[in-house]
C-alpha positions as a LaTeX table, in Angstrom:
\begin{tabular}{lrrr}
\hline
Residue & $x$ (\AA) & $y$ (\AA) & $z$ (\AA) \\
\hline
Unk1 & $-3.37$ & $-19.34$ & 6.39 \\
Unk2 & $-4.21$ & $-17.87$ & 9.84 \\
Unk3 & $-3.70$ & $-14.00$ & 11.14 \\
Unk4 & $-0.94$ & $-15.67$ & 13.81 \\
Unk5 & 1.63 & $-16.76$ & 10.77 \\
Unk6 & 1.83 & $-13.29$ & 9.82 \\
Unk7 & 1.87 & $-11.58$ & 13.72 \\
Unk8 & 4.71 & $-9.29$ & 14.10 \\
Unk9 & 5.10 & $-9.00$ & 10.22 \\
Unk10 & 3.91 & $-5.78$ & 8.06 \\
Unk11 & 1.90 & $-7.40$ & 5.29 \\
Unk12 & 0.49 & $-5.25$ & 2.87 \\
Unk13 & $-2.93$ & $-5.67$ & 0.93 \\
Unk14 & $-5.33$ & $-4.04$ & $-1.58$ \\
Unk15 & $-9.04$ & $-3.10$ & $-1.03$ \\
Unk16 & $-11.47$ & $-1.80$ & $-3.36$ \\
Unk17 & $-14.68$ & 0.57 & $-2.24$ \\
Unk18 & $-18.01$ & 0.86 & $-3.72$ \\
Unk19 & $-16.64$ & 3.32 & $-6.17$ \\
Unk20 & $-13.94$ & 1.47 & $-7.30$ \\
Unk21 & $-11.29$ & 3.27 & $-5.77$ \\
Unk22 & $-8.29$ & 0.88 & $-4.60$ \\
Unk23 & $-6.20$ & 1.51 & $-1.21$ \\
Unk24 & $-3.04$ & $-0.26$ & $-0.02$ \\
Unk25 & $-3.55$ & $-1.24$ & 3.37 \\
Unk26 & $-1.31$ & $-2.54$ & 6.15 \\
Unk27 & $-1.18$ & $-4.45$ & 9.17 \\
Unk28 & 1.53 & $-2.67$ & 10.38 \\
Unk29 & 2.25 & $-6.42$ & 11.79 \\
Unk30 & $-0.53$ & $-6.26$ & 14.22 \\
Unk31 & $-3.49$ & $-4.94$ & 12.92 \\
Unk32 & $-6.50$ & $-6.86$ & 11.59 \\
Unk33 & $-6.69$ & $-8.38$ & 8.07 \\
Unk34 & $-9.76$ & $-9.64$ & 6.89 \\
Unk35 & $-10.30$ & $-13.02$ & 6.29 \\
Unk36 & $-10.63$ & $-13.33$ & 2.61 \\
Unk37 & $-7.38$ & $-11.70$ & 1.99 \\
Unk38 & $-5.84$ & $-14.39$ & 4.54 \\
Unk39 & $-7.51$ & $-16.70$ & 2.34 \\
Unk40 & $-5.90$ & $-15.38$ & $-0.97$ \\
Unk41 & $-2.79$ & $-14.79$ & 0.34 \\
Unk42 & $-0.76$ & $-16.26$ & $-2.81$ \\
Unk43 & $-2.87$ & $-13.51$ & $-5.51$ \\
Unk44 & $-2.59$ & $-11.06$ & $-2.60$ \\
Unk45 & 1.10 & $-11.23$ & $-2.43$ \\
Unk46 & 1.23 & $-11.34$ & $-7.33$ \\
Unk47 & $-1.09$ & $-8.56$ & $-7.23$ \\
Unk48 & 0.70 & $-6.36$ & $-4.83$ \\
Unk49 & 4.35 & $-7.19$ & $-6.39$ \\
Unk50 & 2.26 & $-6.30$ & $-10.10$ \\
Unk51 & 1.31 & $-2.97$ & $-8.23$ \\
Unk52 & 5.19 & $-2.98$ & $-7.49$ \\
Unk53 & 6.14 & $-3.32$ & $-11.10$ \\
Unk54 & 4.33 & 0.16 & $-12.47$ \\
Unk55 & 5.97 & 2.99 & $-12.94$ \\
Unk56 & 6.01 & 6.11 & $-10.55$ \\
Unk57 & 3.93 & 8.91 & $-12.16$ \\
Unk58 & 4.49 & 11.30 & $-8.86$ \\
Unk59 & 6.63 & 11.84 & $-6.12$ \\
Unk60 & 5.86 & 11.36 & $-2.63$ \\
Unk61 & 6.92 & 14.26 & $-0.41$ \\
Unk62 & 7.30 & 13.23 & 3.29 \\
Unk63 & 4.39 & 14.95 & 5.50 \\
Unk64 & 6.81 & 15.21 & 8.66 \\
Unk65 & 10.30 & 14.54 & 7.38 \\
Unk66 & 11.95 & 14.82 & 10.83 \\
Unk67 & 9.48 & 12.22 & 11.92 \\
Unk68 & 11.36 & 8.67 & 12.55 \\
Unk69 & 11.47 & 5.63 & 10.83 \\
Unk70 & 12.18 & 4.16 & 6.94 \\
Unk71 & 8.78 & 4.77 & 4.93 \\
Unk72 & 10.93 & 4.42 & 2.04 \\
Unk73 & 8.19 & 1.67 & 0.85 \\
Unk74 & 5.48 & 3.52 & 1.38 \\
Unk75 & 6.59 & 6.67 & $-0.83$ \\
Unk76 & 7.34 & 3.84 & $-3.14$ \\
Unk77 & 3.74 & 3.00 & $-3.23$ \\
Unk78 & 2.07 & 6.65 & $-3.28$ \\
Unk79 & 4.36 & 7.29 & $-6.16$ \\
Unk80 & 2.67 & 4.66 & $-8.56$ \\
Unk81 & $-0.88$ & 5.06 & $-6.90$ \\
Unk82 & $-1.41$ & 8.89 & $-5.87$ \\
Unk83 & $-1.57$ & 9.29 & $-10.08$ \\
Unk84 & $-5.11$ & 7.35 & $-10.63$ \\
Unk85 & $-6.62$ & 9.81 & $-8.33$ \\
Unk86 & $-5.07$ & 12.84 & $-9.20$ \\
Unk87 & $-3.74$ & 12.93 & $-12.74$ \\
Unk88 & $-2.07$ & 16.55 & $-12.30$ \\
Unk89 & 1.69 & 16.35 & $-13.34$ \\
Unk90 & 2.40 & 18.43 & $-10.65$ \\
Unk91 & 0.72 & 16.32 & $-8.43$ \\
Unk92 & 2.41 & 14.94 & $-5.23$ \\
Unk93 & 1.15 & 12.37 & $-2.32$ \\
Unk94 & 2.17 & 13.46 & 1.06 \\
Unk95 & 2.62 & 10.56 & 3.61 \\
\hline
\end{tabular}
């Protein structure tokens, strides 16, 4: 697989820092993905529909909710993930 099959699309991916905290990343259907997540694109595209699969444990509460634009996915996503990094029930992600 090369970056050009997936211009123009958003494809979404996971990295991992040196602490073991995981991010969901996007190329917004331009930017840059790395090369070994080009490479495994078919465990890419399991682990983030696994990701998919968990259950919210927040809510995410829009940062500028006149802004424009469906981030409908995204609040999907910082519902489920926001949680690992702060386990407060009351917790909320702001996008």
């Amino acid at each position: 697989m090369n970056r050009s099959e997936l211009w123009g699309w958003e494809w979404d991916f996971l990295a991992v820092d040196k602490t073991g905290q995981v991010a969901v990343l996007s190329s917004a259907g331009y930017g840059p993905i790395p090369p070994a997540v080009l490479a495994g694109r078919a465990s890419v595209e399991r682990a983030m529909d696994e990701l998919a699969r968990l259950p919210a444990t927040t809510n995410a509460v829009p940062a500028n909710p006149d802004r424009d634009g469906n981030y409908s996915d995204w609040y999907d996503i910082s519902s489920i993930c926001s949680a690992s990094h702060n386990p407060s029930p009351r917790s909320r992600a702001c996008i």
